[in-house]
Backbone as a printed PyTorch tensor [residue, N CA C, xyz], in Angstrom:
tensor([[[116.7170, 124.1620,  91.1130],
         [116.1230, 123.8840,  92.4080],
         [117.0670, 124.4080,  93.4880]],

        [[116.7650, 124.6600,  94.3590],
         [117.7770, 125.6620,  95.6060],
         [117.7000, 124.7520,  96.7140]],

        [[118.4920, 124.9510,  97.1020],
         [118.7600, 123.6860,  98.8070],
         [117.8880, 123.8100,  99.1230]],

        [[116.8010, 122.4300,  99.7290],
         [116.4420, 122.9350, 100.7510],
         [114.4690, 122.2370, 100.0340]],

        [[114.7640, 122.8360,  98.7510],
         [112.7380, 122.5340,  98.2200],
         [112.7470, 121.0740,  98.1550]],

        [[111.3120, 120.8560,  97.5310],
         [111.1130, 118.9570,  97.7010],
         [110.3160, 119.2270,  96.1620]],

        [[110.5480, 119.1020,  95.1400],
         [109.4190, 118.3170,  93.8070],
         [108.8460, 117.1850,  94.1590]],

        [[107.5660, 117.4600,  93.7530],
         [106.8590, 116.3730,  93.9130],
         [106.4610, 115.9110,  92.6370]],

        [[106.7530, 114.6220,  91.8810],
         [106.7230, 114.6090,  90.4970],
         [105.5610, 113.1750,  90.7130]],

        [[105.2020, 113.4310,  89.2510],
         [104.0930, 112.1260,  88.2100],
         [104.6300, 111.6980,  87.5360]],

        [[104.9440, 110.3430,  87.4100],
         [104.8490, 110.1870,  86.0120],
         [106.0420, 110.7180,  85.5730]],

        [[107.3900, 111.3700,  86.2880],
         [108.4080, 112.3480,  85.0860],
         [107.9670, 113.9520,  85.2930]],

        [[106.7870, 113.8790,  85.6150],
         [106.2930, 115.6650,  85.7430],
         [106.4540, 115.6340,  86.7930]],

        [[106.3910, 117.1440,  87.1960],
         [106.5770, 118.1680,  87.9810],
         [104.9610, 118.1610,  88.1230]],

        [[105.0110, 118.3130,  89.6030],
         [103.3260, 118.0340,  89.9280],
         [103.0770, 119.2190,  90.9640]],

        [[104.3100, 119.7640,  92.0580],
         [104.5740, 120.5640,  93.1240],
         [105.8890, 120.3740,  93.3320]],

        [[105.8240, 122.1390,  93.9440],
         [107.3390, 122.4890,  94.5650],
         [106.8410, 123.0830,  96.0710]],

        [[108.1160, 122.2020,  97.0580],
         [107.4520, 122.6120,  98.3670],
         [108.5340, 123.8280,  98.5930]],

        [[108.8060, 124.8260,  99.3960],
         [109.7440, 125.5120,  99.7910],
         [109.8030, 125.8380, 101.6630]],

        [[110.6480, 125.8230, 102.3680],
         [110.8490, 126.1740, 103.1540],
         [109.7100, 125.5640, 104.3480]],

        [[109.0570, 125.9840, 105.2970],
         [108.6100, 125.0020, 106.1450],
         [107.5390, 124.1320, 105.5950]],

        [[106.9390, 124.7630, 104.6940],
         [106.3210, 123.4270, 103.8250],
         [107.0950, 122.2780, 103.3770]],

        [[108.6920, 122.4480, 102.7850],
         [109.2320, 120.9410, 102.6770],
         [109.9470, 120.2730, 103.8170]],

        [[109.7620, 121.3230, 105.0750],
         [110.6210, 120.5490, 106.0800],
         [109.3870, 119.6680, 106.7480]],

        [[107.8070, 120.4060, 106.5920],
         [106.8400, 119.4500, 107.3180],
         [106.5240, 118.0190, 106.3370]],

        [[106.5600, 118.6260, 105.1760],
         [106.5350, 117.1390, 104.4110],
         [107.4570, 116.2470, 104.3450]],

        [[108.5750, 116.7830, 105.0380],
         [109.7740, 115.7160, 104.9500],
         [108.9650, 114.7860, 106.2020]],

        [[109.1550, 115.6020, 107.0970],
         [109.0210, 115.1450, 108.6190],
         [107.6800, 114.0310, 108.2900]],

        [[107.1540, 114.8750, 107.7080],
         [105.7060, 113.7600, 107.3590],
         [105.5780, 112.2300, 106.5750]],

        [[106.8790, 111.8870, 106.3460],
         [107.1440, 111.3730, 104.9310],
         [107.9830, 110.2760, 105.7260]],

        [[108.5850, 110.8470, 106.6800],
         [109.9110, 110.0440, 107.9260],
         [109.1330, 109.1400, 108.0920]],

        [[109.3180, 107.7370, 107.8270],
         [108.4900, 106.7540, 108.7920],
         [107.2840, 106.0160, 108.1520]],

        [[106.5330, 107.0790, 107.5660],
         [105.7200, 106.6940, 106.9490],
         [105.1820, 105.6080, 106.0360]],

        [[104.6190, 104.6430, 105.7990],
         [104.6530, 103.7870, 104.7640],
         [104.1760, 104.1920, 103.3230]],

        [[104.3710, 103.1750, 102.6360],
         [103.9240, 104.0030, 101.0380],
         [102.6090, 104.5590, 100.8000]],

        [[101.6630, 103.6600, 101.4370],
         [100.3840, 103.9640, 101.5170],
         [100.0580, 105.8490, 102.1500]],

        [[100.1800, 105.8390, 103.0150],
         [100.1810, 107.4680, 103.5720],
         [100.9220, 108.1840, 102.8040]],

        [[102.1640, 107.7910, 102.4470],
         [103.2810, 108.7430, 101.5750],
         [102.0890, 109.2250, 100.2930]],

        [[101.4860, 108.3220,  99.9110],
         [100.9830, 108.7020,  98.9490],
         [ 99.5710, 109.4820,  98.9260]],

        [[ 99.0730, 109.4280, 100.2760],
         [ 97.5990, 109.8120, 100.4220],
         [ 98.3990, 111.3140, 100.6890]],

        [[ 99.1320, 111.4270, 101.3160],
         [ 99.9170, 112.9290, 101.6500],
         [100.5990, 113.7870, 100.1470]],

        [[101.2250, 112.7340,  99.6270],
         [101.2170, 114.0100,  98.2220],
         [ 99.9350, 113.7270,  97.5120]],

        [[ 99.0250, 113.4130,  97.4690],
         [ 97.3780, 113.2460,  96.8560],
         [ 96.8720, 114.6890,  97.3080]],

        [[ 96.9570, 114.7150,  98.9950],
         [ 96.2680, 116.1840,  99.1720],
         [ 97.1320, 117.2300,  99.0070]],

        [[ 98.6990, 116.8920,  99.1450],
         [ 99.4450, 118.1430,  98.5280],
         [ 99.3710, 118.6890,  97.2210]],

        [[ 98.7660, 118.2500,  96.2660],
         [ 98.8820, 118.3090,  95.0890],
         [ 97.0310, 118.9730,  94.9270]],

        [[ 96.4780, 118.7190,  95.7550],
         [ 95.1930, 118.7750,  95.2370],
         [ 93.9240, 117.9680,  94.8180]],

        [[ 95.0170, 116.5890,  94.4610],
         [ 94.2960, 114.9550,  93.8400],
         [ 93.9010, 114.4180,  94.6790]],

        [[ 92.9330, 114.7270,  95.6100],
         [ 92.0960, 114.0090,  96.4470],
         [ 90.7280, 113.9190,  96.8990]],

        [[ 90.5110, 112.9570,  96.8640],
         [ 88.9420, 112.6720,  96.9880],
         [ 88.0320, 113.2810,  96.1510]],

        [[ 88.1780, 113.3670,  95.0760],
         [ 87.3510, 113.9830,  94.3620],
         [ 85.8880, 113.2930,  93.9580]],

        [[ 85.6240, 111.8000,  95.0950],
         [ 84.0420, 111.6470,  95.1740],
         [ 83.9150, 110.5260,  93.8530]],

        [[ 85.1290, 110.5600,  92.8470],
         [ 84.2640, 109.8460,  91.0600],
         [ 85.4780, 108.2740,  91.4010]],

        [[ 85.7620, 108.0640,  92.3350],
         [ 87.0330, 106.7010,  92.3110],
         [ 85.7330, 105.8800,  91.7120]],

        [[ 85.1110, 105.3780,  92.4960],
         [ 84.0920, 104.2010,  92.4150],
         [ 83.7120, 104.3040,  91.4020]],

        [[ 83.0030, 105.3650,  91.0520],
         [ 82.4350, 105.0170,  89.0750],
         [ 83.0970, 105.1500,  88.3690]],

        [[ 84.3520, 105.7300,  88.4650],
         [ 85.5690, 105.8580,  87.4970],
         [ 86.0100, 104.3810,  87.2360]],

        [[ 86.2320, 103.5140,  88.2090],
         [ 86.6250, 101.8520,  88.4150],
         [ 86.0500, 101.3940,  87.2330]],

        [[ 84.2320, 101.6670,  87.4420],
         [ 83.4890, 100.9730,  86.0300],
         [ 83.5410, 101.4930,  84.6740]],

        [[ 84.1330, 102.6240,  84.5640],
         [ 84.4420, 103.1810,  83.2030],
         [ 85.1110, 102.0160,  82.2720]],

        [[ 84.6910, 101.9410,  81.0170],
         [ 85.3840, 101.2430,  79.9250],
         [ 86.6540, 101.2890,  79.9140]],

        [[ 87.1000, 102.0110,  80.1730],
         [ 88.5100, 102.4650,  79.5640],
         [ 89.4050, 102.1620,  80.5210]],

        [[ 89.3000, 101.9960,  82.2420],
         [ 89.5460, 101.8460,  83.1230],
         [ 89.3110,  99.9290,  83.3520]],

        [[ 88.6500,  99.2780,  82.4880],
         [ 88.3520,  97.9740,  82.5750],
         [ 89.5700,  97.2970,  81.7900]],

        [[ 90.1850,  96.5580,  83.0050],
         [ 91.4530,  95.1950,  81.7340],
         [ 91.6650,  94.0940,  82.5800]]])
């Protein structure tokens, strides 16, 4: 990793690598922020967002405990 990038990890994985004014706006974005936003912000950095299936995904079997 080189001075300067941000990983954004899952789980242990590697999910995104920011570089250069992309990790200085996500820093800045991240300053302050509570966990809740921190997390809706790497959701759309990554791509994992809103994909429309939360609600019926909830009632899935497998998702039930």
């Amino acid at each position: 990793m080189k001075n300067g990038d941000v990983q954004v990890t899952h789980h242990g994985r590697l999910a995104s690598t920011l570089r250069g004014r992309d990790a200085i706006d996500f820093l800045a974005e991240m300053h302050g922020a509570d966990t809740d936003a921190q997390q809706q912000a790497m959701a759309r950095l990554t791509g994992n967002y809103k994909r429309g299936n939360e609600r019926s995904a909830a009632d899935h079997p497998r998702n039930r405990r």
